[in-house]
C-alpha positions as CSV (number, residue, x, y, z in Angstrom):
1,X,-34.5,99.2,19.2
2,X,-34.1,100.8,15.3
3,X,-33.2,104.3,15.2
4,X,-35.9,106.5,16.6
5,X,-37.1,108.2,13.8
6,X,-39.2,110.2,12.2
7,X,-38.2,112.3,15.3
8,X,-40.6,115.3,17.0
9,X,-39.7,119.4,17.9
10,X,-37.2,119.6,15.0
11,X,-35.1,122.7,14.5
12,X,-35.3,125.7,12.8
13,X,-38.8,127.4,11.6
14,X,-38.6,126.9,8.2
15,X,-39.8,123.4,8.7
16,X,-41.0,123.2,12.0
17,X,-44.9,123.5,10.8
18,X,-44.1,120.6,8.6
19,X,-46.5,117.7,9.6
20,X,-46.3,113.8,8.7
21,X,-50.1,114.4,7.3
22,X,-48.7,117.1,4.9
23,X,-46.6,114.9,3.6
24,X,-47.1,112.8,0.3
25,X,-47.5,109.3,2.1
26,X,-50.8,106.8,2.0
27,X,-53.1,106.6,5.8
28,X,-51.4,103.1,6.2
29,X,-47.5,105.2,6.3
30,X,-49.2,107.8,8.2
31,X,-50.9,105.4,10.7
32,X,-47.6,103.5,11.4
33,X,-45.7,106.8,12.3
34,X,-48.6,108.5,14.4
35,X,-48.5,105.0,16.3
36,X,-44.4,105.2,17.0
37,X,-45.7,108.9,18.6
38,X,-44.6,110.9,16.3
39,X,-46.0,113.9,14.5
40,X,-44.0,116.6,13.2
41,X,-41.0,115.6,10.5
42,X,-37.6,116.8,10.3
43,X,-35.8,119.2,7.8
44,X,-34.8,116.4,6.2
45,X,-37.7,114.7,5.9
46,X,-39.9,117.1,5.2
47,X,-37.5,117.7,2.3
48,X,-36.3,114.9,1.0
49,X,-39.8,113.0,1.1
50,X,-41.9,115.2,-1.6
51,X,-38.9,114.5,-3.8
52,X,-38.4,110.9,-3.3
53,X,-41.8,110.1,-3.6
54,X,-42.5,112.1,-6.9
55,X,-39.6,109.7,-8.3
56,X,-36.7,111.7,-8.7
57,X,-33.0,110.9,-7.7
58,X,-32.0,112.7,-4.5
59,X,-28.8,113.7,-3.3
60,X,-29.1,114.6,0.8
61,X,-26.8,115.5,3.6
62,X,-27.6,115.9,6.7
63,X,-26.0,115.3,10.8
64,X,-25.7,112.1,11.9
65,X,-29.1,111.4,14.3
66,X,-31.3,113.7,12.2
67,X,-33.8,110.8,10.7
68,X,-32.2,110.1,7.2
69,X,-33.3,106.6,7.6
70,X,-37.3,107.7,7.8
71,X,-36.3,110.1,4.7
72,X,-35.7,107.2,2.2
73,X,-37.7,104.4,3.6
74,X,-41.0,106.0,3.8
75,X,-41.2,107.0,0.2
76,X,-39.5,103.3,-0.5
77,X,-42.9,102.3,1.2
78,X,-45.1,104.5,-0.6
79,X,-43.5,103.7,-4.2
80,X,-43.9,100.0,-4.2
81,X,-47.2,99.5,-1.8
82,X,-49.4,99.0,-4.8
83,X,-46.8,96.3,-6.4
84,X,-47.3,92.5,-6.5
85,X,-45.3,90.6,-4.1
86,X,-42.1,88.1,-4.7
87,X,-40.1,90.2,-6.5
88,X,-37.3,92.7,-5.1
89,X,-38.2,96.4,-5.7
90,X,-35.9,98.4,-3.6
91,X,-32.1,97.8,-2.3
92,X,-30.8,100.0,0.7
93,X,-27.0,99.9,0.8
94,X,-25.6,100.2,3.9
95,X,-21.8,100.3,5.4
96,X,-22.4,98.0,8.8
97,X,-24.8,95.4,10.1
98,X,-25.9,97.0,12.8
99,X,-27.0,99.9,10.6
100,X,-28.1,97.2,8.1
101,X,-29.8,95.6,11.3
102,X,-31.5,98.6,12.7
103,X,-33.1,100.1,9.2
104,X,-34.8,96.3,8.6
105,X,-36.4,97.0,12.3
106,X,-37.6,100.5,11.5
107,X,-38.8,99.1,8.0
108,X,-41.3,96.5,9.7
109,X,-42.4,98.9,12.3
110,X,-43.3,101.7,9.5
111,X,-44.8,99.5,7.3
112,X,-47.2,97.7,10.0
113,X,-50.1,98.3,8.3
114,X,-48.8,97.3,4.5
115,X,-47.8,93.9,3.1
116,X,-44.3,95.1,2.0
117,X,-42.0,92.5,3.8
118,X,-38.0,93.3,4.5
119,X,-34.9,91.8,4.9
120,X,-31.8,92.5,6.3
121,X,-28.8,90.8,4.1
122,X,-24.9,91.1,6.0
123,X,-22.3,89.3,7.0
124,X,-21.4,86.9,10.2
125,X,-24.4,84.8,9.6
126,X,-25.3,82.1,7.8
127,X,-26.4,82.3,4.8
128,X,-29.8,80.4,4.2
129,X,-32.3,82.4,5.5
130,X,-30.7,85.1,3.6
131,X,-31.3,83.4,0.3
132,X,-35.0,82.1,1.1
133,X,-35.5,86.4,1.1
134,X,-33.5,87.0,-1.8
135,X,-35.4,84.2,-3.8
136,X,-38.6,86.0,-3.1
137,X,-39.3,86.4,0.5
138,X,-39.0,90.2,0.6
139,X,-39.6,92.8,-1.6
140,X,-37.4,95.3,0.0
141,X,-33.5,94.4,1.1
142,X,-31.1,96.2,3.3
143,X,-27.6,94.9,2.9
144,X,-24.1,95.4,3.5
145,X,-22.0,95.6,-0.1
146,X,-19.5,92.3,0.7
147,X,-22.4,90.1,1.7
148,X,-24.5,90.9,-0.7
149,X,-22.1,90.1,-3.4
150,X,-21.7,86.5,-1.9
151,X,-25.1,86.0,-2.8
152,X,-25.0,87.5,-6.0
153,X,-22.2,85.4,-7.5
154,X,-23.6,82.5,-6.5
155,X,-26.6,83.2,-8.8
156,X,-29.8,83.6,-7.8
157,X,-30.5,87.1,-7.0
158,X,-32.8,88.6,-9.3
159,X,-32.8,92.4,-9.9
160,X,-34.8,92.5,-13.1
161,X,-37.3,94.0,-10.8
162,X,-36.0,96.7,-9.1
163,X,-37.3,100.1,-9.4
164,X,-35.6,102.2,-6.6
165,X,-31.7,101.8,-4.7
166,X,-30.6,104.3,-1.8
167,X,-26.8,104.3,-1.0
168,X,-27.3,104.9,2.8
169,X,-24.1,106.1,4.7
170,X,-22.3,106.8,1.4
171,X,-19.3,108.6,3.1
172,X,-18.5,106.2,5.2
173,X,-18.8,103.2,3.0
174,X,-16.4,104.4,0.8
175,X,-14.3,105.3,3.9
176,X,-14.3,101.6,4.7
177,X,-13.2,100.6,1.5
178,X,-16.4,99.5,0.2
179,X,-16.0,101.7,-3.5
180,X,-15.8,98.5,-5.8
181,X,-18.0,96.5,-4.0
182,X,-20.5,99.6,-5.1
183,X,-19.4,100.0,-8.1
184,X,-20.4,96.3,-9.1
185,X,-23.5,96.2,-7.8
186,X,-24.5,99.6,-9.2
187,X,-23.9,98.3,-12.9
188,X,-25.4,95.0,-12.2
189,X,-28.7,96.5,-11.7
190,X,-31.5,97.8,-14.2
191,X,-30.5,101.5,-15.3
192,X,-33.8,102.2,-15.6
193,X,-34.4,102.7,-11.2
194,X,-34.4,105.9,-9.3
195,X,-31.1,106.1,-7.0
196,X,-30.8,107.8,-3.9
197,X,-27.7,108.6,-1.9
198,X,-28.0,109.9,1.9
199,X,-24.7,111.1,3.3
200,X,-23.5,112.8,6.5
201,X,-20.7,114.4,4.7
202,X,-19.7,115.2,0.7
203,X,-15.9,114.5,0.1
204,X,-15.2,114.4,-3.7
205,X,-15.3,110.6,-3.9
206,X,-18.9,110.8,-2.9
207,X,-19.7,113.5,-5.5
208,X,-18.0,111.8,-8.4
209,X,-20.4,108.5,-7.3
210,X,-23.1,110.6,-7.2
211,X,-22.6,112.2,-10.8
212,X,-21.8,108.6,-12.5
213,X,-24.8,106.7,-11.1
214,X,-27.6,109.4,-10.6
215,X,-29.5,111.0,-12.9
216,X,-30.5,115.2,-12.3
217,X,-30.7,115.0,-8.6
218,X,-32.1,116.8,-6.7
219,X,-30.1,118.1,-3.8
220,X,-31.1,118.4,-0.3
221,X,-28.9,119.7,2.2
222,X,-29.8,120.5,5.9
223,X,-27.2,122.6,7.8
224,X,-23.9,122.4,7.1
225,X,-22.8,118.8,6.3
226,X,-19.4,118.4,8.7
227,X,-21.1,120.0,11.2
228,X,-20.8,117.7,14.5
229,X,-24.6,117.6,16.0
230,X,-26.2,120.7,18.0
231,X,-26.5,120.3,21.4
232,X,-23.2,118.4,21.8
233,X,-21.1,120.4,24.8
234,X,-17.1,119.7,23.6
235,X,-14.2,119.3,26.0
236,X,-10.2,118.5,25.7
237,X,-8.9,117.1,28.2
238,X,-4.9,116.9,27.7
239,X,-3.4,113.9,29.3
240,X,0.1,111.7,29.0
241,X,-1.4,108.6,27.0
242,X,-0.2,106.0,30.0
243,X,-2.9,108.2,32.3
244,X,-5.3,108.0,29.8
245,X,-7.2,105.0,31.6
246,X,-7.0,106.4,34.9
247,X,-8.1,109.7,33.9
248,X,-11.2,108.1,32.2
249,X,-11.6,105.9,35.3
250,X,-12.0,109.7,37.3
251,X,-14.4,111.1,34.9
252,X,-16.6,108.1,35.6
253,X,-16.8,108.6,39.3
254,X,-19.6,111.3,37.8
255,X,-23.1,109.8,38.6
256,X,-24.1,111.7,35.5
257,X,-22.2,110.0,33.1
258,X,-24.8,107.0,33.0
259,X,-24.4,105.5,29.2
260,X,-20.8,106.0,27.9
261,X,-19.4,105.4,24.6
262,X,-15.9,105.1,24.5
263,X,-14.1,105.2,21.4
264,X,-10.3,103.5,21.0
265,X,-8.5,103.5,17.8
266,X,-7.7,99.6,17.6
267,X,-9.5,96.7,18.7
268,X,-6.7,95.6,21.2
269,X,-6.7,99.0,22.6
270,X,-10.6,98.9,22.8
271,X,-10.0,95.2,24.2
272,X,-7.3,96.5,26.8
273,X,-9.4,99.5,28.2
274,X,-12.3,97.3,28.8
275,X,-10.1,95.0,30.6
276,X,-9.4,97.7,32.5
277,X,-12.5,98.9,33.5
278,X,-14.2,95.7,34.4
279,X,-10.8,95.5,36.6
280,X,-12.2,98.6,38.5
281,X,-15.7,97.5,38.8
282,X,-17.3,99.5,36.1
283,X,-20.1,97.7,34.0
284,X,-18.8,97.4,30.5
285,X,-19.2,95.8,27.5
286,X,-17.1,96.0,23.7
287,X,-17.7,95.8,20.4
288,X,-15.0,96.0,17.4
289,X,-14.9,93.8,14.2
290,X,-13.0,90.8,15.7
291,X,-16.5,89.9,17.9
292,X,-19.0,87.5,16.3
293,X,-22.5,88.8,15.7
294,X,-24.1,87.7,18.3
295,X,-21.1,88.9,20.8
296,X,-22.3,92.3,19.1
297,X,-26.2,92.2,19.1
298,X,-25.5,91.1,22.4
299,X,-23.2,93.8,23.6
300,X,-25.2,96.5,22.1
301,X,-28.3,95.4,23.9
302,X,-26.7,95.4,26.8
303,X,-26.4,98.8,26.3
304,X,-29.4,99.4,25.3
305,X,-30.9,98.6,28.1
306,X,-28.3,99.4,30.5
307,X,-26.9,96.3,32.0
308,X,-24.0,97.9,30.4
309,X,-22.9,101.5,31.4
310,X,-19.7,101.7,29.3
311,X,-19.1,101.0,25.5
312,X,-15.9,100.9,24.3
313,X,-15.7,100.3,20.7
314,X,-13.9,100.8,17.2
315,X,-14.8,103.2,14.4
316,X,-16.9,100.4,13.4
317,X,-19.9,101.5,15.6
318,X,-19.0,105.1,14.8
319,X,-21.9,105.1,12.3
320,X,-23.3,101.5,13.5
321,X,-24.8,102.7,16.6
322,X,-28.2,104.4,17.5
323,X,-28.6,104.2,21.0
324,X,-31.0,106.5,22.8
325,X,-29.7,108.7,25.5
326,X,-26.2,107.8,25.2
327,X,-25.0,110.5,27.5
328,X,-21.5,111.0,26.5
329,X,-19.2,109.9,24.1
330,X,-15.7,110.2,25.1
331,X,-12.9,109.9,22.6
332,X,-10.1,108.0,24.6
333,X,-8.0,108.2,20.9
334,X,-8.2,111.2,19.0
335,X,-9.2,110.1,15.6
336,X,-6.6,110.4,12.7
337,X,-9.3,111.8,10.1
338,X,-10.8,114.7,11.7
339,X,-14.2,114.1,9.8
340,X,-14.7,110.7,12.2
341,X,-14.6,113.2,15.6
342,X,-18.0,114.4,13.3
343,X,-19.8,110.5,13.3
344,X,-18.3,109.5,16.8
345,X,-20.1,112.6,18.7
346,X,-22.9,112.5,16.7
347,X,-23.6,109.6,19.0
348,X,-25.1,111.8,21.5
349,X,-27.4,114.6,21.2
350,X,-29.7,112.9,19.3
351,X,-33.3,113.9,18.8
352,X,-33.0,117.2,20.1
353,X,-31.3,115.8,23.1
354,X,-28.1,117.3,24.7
355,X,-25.2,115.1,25.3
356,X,-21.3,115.8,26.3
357,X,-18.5,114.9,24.1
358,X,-14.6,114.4,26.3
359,X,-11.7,114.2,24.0
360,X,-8.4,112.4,25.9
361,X,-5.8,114.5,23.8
362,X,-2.3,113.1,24.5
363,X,0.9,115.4,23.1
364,X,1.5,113.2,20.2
365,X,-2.1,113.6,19.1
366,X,-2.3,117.2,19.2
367,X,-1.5,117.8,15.2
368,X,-4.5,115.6,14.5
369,X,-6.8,117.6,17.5
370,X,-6.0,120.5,15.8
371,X,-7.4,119.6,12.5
372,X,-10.3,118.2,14.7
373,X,-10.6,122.3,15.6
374,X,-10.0,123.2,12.1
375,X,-13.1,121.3,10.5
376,X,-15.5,122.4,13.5
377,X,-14.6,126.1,13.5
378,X,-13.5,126.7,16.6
379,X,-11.4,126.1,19.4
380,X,-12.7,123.3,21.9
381,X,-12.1,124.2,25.3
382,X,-9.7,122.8,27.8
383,X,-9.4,121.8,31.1
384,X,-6.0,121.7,32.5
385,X,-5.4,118.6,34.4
386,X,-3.2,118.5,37.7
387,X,-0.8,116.2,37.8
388,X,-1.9,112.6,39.2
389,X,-0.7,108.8,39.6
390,X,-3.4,106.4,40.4
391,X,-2.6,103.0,42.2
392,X,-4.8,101.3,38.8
393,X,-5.0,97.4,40.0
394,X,-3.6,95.1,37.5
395,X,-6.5,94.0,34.6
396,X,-8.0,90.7,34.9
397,X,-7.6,87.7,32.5
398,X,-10.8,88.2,30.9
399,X,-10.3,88.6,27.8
400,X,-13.1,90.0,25.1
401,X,-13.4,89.6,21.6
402,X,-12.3,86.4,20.0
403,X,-14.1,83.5,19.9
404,X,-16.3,81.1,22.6
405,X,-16.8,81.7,26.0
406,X,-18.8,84.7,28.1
407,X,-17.1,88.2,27.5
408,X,-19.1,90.5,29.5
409,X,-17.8,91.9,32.8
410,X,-19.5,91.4,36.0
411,X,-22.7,93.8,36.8
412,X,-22.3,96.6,38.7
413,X,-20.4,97.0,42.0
414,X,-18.1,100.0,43.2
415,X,-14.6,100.8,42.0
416,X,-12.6,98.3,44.4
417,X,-9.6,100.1,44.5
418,X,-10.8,103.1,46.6
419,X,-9.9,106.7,45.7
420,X,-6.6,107.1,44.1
421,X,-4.8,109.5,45.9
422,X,-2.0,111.0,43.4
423,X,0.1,114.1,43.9
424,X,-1.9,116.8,42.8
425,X,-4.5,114.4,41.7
426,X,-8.4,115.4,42.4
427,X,-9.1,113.8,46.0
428,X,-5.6,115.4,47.0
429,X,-6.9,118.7,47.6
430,X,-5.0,120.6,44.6
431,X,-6.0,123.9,43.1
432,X,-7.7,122.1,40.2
433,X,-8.4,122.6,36.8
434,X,-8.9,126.3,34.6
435,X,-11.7,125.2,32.6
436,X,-11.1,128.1,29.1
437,X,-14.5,127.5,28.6
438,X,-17.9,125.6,30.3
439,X,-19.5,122.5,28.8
440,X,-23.0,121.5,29.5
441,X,-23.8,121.3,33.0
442,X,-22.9,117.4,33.4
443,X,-19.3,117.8,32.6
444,X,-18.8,121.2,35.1
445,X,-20.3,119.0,37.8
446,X,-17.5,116.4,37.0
447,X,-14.9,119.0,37.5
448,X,-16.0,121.2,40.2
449,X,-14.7,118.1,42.3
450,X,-11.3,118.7,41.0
């Protein structure tokens, strides 16, 4: 499933009137959004559309889950429906392959009723059936920057005809590293294109790009840009890092928490937690950089559909996953840079949705937690957790990641290890937590237990 945009009821009244018919798009757009049932557009999209579409460069920032994807690919659309096939005319830059992935979905499902044909171009594939589309097969590529320079250098890409290139994700492709990959592709292109660059956030690397490569943007900014997504319900749970696992295996004793992403700092950690978890019966799947493709497509289907109620990943999928109705994202390692807290909780809440976001602070990552504070603008309440020691059987030798071989835990079943009776823990009859402050109503049913 692509990213489910254009999105219905958006916020705020300036743009809440705002319909896709108002718009500057052709029936054949109109009649491929209408049929994903959708009517009103988004601040962003109401926006950033007119502009697009009337050829200018655009410069917009926006939360993550607010439909930036619809805001450059419709007026892609609209600008090269009249042109003749077999020849590229638009390039979306993207940091992932999932996000690479998902906008190439979205692109055929918009553009049902036109003859415009996509591509998605990334990495962990082979590369054949990538080239037949670069030689001609699609007149509008997504791509990751590494891959698409593979192809490149060997020759036969030709950009002569190119008339429009979005930078999708900017931020966070240049937080991967991804800055002279950019770079060379932006100056191997015709200068004569209009560029536009989507961003959840505007640190000064961004803004140089933007003033080297763009040409009198215009800017469009939606709500403040390292503002984590409305509707998310925060909550710190301090806790020694070796209880860390058991505490997360507690939290997901609540029925409510029914699709969980977990977020670990390193792939062995995320590797190590899942082990865990599939150890205690809990349906999980992983995904981190050290899986193959299809370990990944896989594992975020799974997901999807919920074969899987647990995620544990990397940073990776920070920006690389749109899942619908992920109901909380849990940060099991507090993030070093405190704008990725802002991309990992985006993960919920999407579409006007509410979602919970947990936070497993240990006392070594409080200096970074309190940057994490700092950005947002205010303090994140606590819950003060008793004292416990769980009896946490030893993981099993199933290992994920790596190459060969099934990964995925088994489906379902209970936790077999019983309760977990600690001193002072939650089923020992202790005074509980003081909760500073109440989430959403999912995470005070999780601790009225305690």
């Amino acid at each position: 499933m692509s990213e489910p945009e254009p999105r219905p009821r958006p916020s705020g009244p300036a743009t809440s009137a705002v319909k896709f018919d108002e718009l500057p798009l052709r029936e054949v757009l109109r009649k491929g959004v209408r049929e994903m049932g959708y009517d009103a557009a988004t601040p962003i999209q109401s926006r950033a559309i007119p502009e697009a579409v009337g050829g200018r460069d655009v410069v917009a920032t926006a939360q993550t889950g607010t439909g930036k994807t619809a805001a450059f690919l419709l007026p892609i659309l609209e600008r090269t429906l009249d042109l003749p096939p077999g020849r590229i005319y638009a390039l979306v830059l993207t940091p992932t392959r999932e996000l690479a992935l998902q906008a190439e979905t979205f692109l055929q499902r918009l553009g049902r009723y036109t003859t415009r044909r996509g591509a998605a171009i990334y990495g962990g594939v082979g590369m054949e059936p990538q080239e037949r589309a670069l030689r001609g097969g699609a007149e509008i590529i997504v791509a990751t920057p590494g891959r698409l320079l593979d192809h490149m250098n060997r020759g036969y890409v030709d950009f002569r005809a190119l008339r429009i290139l979005v930078l999708d994700e900017a931020d966070r492709m240049l937080d991967m590293g991804f800055l002279p990959d950019v770079r060379r592709i932006l100056t191997a292109v015709p200068r004569d294109r209009q560029t536009m660059l989507f961003s959840a956030t505007m640190p000064p690397e961004v803004v140089r790009l933007a003033r080297e490569f763009l040409r009198d943007p215009r800017m469009v900014q939606v709500g403040p840009a390292t503002v984590a997504a409305v509707g998310v319900s925060h909550l710190a749970l301090p806790v020694p890092s070796h209880l860390k696992a058991a505490l997360l295996r507690e939290l997901l004793r609540d029925e409510t928490m029914t699709s969980v992403l977990v977020f670990a700092r390193t792939k062995h950690r995320a590797d190590r937690l899942a082990r865990q978890l599939m150890g205690w019966g809990i349906p999980v799947t992983v995904i981190h950089g050290n899986r193959s493709q299809s370990q990944r497509v896989r594992a975020l289907e799974g997901f999807r559909e919920g074969e899987h109620r647990v995620l544990v990943a990397t940073d990776i999928a920070a920006r690389g996953i749109d899942v619908e109705g992920v109901s909380h994202v849990v940060n099991y390692d507090v993030p070093h840079e405190s704008e990725v807290y802002i991309h990992r909780v985006g993960r919920t809440a999407r579409a006007q949705r509410r979602g919970d976001a947990f936070t497993l602070v240990s006392p070594e990552e409080q200096d970074d937690f309190d940057q994490i504070q700092k950005l947002l603008g205010f303090e994140i309440p606590k819950a003060r957790i008793p004292d416990f020691a769980y009896d946490a059987p030893a993981p099993p030798r199933t290992a994920f990641g790596g190459g060969g071989g099934r990964h995925e835990p088994r489906r379902g079943g209970r936790p077999r290890d019983g309760r977990g009776r600690g001193r002072g823990g939650p089923r020992s009859g202790g005074s509980g937590p003081r909760r500073d402050a109440a989430p959403s109503r999912p995470a005070r049913r999780t601790y009225r237990r305690w």
